[in-house]
C-alpha positions in Angstrom: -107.1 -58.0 121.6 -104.1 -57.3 119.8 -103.1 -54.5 118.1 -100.2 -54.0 115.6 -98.8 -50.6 114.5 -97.2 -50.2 111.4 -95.6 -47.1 110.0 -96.7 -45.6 106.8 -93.5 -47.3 104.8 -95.0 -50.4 105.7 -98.1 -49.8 104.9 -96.9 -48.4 101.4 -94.6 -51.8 101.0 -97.9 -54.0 101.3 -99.8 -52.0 98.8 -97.0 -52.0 96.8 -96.6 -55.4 96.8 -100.4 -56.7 96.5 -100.8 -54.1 93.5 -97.6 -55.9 92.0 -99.3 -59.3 92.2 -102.6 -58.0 90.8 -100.6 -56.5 88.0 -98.9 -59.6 87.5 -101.7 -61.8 87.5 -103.4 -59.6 85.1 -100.2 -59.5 82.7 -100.2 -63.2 83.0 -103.6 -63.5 82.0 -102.8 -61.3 78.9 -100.1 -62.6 77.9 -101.5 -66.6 78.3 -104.3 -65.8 76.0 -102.3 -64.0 73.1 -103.6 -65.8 69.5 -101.5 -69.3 68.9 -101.8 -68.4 65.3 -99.7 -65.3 65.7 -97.1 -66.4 68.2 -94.4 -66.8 65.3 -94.9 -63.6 64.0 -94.4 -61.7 67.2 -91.5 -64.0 67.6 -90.1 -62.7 64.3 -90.4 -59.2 65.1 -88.6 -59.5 68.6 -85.6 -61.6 66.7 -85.2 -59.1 63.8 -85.8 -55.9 66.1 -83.0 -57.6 68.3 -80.5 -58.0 65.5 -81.4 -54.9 64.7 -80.4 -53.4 67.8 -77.1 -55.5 68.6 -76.2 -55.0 65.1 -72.3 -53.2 65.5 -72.0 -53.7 69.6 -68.8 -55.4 70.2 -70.4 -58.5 72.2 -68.7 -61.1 72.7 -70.9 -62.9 75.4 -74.2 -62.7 76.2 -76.8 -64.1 78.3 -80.2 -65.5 76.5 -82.6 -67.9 78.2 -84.8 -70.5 76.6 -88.5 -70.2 76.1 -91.5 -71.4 78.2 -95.4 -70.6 77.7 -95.5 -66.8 76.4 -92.0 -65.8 76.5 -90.6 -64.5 73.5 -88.7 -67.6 71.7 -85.4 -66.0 70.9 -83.8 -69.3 68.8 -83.1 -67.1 66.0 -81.6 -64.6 67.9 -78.8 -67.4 69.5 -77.8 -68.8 66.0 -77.6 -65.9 65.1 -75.0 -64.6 67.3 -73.2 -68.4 67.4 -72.4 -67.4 63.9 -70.9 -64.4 64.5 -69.1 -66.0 66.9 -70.8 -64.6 70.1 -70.2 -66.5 73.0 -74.0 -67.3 74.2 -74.8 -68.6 77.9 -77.9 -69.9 79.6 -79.3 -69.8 83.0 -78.7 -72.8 85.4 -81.0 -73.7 88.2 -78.7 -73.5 91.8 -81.5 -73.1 94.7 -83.4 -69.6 94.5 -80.9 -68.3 92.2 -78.7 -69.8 89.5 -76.1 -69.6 87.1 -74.9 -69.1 83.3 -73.7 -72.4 81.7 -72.3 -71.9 77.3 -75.5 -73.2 75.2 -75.1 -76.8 74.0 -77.3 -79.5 73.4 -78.3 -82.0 74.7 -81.3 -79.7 76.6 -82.6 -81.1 79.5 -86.2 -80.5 81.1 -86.3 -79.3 85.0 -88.3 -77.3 86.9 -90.9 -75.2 85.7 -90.6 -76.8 82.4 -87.4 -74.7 81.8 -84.8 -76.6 79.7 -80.9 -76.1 80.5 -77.6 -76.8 78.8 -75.5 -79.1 80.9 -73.9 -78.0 84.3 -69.8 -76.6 84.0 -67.1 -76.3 86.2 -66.4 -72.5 84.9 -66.6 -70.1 86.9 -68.8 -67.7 84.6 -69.5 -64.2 86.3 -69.1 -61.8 83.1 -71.0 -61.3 79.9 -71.6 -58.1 78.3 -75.0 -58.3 77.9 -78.3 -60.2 79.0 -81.6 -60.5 77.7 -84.2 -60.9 79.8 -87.8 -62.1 79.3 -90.5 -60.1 81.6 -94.3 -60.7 82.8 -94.5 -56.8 83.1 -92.5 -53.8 83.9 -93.2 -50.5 85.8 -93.2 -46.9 85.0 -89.7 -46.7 85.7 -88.7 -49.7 83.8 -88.1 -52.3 86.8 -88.8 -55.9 85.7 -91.9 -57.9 86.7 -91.6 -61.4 86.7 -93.2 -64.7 88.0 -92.7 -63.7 90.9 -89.1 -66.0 91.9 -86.4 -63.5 92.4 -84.0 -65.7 90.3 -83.3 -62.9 88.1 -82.9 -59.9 91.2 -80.4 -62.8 93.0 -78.6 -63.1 90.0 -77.6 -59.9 88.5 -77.0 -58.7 92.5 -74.3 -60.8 92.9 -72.2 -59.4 89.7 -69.7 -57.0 90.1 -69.4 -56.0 87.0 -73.2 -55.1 85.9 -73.8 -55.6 82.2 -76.9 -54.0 80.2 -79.9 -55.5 79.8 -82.6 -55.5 77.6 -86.1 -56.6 78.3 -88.6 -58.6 75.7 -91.9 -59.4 75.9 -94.5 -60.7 73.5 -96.7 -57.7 74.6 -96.2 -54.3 76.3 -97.5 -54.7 79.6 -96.6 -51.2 81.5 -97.9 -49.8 84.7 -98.5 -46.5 84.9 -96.9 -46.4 88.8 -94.3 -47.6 90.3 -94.9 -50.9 91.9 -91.5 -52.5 92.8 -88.7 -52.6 95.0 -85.2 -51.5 94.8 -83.5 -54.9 94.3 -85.9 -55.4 91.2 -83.5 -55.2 88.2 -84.2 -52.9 85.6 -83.3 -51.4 82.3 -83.6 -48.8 79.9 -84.7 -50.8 76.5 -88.2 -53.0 76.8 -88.9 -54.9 73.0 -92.1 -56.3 72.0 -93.0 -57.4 68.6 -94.5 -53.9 67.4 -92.5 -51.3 69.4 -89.9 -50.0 71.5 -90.0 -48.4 74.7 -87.4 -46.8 76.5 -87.1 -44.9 80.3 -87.8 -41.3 80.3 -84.7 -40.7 83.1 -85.5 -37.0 83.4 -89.1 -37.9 84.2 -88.9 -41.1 85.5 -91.6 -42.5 83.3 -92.0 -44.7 80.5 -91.6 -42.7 77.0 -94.9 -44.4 74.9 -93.7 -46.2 72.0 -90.2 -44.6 71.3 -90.3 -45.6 67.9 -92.9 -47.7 65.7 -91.8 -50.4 63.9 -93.9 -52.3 61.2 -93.0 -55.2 58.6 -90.7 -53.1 56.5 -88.0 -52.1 58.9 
């Protein structure tokens, strides 16, 4: 008979860890089964609350990504900035992590149904901003995602950390925390109806920071 000890911070680690993957399975779930009908209305709202927010920050690049299943679809958003003359880059595959690569067609399908931009010899390891799509987030605004660590590989290996704002197509919050240092986070989560920011004194997720509705 074997017998293995572990210490409480282990212990806390794996029920950390299989809450996360409940919570992600169940944000998944919600998320997957959001009306078809609707999906370019949320879409609309994220895009416009987006400009809305960037509206008057001196940008000049800026990190997007392009859409699968229930991600947000920020298309407007990109043209957007292309015509203010916003420098826009796009994640590219390399291993478990991968890079940014300048948007430009043609798009290419690879794994997980993501589409890229071609590959580029620069050597792109600045922007001043990224937006990044999220399955979930905890009570202390860490991002949840599928589960890949692209993103957490990614923004560790910058030196020079920009902000980030998180989207989603619908607030999916835990009211615990349930991830690890390395998860990036931020201090801005957007979804089609409302705003939610981090609490810092409290370290908890201020409800619906402010309302927005058709007419903003």
């Amino acid at each position: 008979m074997c017998v293995i000890l572990c210490s409480r911070k282990d212990i806390f680690v794996c029920y950390n860890l299989v809450m996360k993957s409940r919570f992600r399975a169940d944000c998944l779930n919600t998320l997957q089964n959001l009306p078809k009908q609707t999906a370019l209305h949320r879409n609309k709202m994220i895009n416009r609350a987006l400009r809305f927010e960037l509206f008057g920050k001196k940008i000049k690049t800026i990190l997007l990504y392009w859409s699968i299943d229930s991600e947000p679809d920020l298309r407007d958003l990109l043209f957007w900035l292309r015509r203010r003359g916003v420098e826009v880059y796009l994640p590219f595959m390399e291993g478990e992590s991968f890079k940014m690569v300048p948007f430009r067609y043609p798009m290419r399908k690879k794994r997980f149904n993501i589409y890229e931009s071609g590959n580029t010899y620069r050597d792109i390891n600045k922007i001043d901003l990224a937006i990044v799509p999220v399955v979930g987030v905890d009570n202390i605004m860490r991002r949840i995602g599928f589960g890949k660590g692209m993103y957490d590989r990614f923004f560790e290996r910058l030196i020079d950390k920009p902000e980030i704002i998180f989207v989603q197509s619908k607030p999916c919050i835990s009211t615990i925390p349930l991830c690890q240092n390395h998860d990036i986070s931020t201090d801005l989560l957007i979804t089609p109806y409302s705003s939610y920011k981090a609490a810092r004194k409290s370290y908890a997720v201020r409800n619906s920071i402010r309302r927005r509705n058709s007419r903003c």
